[in-house]
DOLO-546603 format. One record per residue: x, y, z of N, C-alpha, C in turn; residue in one letter; residue number from 1. Coordinates in steps of 0.2 Angstrom, whole numbers, padded with zeros to 4 digits. Each point is the difference from the previous one (the first is absolute). Example, Ala and Ser with C-alpha at 12.3 -4.5 7.8 and 13.67 -1.06 7.14 Angstrom:
BEGIN
      nX      nY      nZ     caX     caY     caZ      cX      cY      cZ   residu   num
    0066   -0028    0039   -0004    0006    0000    0004    0006    0000        A     1
   -0002    0005   -0004    0004    0006    0001   -0004    0005    0003        S     2
END
This chain:
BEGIN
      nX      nY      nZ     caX     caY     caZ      cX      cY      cZ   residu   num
    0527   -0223   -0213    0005    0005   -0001   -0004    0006   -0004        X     1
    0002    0004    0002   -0003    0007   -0003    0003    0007   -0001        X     2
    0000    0003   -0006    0004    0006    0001   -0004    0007    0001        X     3
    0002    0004    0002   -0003    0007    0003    0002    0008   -0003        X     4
   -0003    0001   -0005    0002    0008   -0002   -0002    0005    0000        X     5
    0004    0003    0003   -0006    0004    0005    0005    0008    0000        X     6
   -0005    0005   -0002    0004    0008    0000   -0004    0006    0003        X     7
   -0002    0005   -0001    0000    0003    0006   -0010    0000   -0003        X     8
   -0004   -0003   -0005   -0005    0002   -0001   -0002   -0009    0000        X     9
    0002   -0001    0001   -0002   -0011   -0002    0006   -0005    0002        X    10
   -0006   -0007    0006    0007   -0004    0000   -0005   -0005   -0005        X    11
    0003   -0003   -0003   -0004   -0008    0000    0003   -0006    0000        X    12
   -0003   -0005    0001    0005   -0004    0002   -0004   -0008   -0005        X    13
    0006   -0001   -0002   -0001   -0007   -0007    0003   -0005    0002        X    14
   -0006   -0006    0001    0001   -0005    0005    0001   -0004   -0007        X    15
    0006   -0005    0003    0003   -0004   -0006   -0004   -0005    0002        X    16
    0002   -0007   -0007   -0003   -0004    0001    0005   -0007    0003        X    17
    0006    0003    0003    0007   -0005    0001   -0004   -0004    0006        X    18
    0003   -0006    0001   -0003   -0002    0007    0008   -0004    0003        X    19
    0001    0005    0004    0008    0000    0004   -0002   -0006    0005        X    20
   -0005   -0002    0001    0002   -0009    0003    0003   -0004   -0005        X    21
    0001    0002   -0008    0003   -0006   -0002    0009    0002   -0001        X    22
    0000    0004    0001    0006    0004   -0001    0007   -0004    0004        X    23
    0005   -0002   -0001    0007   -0003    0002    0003    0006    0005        X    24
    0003   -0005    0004    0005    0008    0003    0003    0003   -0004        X    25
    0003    0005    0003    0004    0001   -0005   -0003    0005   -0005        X    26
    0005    0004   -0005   -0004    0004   -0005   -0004   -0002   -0006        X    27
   -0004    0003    0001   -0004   -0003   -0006   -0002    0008   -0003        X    28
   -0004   -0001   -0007   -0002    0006   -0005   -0007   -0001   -0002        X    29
   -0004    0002    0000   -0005    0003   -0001    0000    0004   -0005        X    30
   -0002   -0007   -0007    0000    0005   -0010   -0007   -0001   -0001        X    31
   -0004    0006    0002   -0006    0000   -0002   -0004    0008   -0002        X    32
   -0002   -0001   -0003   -0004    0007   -0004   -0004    0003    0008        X    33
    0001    0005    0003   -0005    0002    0004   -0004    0010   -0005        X    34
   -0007   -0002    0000   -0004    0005   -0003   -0003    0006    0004        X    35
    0001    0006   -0001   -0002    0005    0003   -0009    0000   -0002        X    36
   -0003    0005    0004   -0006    0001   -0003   -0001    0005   -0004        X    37
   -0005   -0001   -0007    0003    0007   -0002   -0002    0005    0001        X    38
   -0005    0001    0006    0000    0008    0001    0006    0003    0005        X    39
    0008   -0004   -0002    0004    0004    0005    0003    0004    0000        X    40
    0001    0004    0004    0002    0008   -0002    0006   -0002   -0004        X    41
    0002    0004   -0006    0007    0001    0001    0005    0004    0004        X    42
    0007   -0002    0002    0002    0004    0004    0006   -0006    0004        X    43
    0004    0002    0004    0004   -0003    0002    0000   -0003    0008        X    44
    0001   -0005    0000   -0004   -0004    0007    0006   -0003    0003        X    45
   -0002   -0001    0006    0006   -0005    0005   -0003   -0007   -0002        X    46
    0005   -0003   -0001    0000   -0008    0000    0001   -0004    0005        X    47
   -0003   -0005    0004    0000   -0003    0005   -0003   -0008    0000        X    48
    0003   -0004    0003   -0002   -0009    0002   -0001   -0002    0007        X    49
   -0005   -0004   -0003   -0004   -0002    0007   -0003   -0005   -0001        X    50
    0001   -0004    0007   -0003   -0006    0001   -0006    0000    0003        X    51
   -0007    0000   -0004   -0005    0003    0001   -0006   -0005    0003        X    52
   -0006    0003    0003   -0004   -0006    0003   -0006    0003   -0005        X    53
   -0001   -0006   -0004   -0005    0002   -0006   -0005    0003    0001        X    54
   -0003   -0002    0006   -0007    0005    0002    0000    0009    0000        X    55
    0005    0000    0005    0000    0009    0001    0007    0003   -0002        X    56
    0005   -0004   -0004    0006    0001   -0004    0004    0004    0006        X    57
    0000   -0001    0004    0004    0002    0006    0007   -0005    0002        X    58
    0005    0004   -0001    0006   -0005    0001    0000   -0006    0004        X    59
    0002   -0007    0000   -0002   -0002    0005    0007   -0005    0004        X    60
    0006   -0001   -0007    0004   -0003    0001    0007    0003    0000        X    61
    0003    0000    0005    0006    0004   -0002    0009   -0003   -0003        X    62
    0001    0002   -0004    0006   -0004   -0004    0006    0001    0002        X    63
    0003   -0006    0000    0007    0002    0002    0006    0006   -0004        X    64
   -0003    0004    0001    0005    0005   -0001   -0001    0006    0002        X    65
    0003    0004    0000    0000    0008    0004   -0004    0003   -0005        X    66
   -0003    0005    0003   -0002    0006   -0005   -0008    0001   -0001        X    67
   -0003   -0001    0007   -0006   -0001   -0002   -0003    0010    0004        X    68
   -0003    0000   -0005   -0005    0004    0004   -0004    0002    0006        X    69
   -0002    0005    0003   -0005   -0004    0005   -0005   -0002    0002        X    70
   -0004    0000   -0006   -0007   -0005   -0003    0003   -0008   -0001        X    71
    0006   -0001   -0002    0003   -0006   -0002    0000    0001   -0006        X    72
    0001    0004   -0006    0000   -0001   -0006    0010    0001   -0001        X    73
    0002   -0002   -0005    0006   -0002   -0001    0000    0006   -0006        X    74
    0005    0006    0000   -0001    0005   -0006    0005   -0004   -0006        X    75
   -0001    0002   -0007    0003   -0005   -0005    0005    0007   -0004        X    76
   -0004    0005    0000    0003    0006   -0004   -0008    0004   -0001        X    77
    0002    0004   -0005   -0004    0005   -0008   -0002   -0002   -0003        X    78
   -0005    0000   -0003   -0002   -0001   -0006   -0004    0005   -0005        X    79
   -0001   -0001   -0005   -0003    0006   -0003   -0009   -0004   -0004        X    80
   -0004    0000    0002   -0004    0000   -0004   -0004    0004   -0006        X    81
    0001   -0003   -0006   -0004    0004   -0006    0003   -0002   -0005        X    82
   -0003    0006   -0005    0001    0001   -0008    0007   -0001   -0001        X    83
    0004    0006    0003    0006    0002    0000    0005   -0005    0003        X    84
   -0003   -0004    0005    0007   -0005    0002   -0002   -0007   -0003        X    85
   -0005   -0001   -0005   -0002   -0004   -0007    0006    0001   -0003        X    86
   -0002    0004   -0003    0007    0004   -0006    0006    0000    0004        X    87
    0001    0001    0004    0008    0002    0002    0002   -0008    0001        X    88
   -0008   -0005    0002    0006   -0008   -0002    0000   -0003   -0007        X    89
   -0001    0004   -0003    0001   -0005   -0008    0007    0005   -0001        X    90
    0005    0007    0002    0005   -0002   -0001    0004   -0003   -0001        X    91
END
């Protein structure tokens, strides 16, 4: 699994370490710290999942649900990377 954020100057894409073979039908969650690198810009990114083929991180699995892209990535929302969306989460 991996996520992808990506805006109009950088995507990158941060391959988890979940391994969805072991995964039950059905819903499951995935509570794991995922790390940015720090030379990330800051700046406000699309957020995206995808079932990725570790080699060349190219989608490779498609999920049962609507809404995929058409690269195959699944969009999630916004996010904000930096200082300032730090701070605005210890409100």
């Amino acid at each position: 699994m991996a996520l992808r954020l990506q805006n109009a100057q950088r995507i990158q894409i941060l391959v988890t370490d979940a391994d969805v073979r072991s995964w039950p039908p059905g819903d499951v969650v995935y509570d794991d710290a995922v790390f940015l690198p720090e030379e990330m810009p800051e700046g406000e990114y699309d957020l995206a999942l995808a079932l990725v083929d570790p080699v060349n991180r190219d989608p490779k699995v498609k999920l049962a649900i609507a809404g995929s892209d058409a690269d195959g990535w699944y969009p999630l929302g916004r996010i904000r990377v930096g200082q300032e969306a730090e701070a605005h989460d210890r409100k």
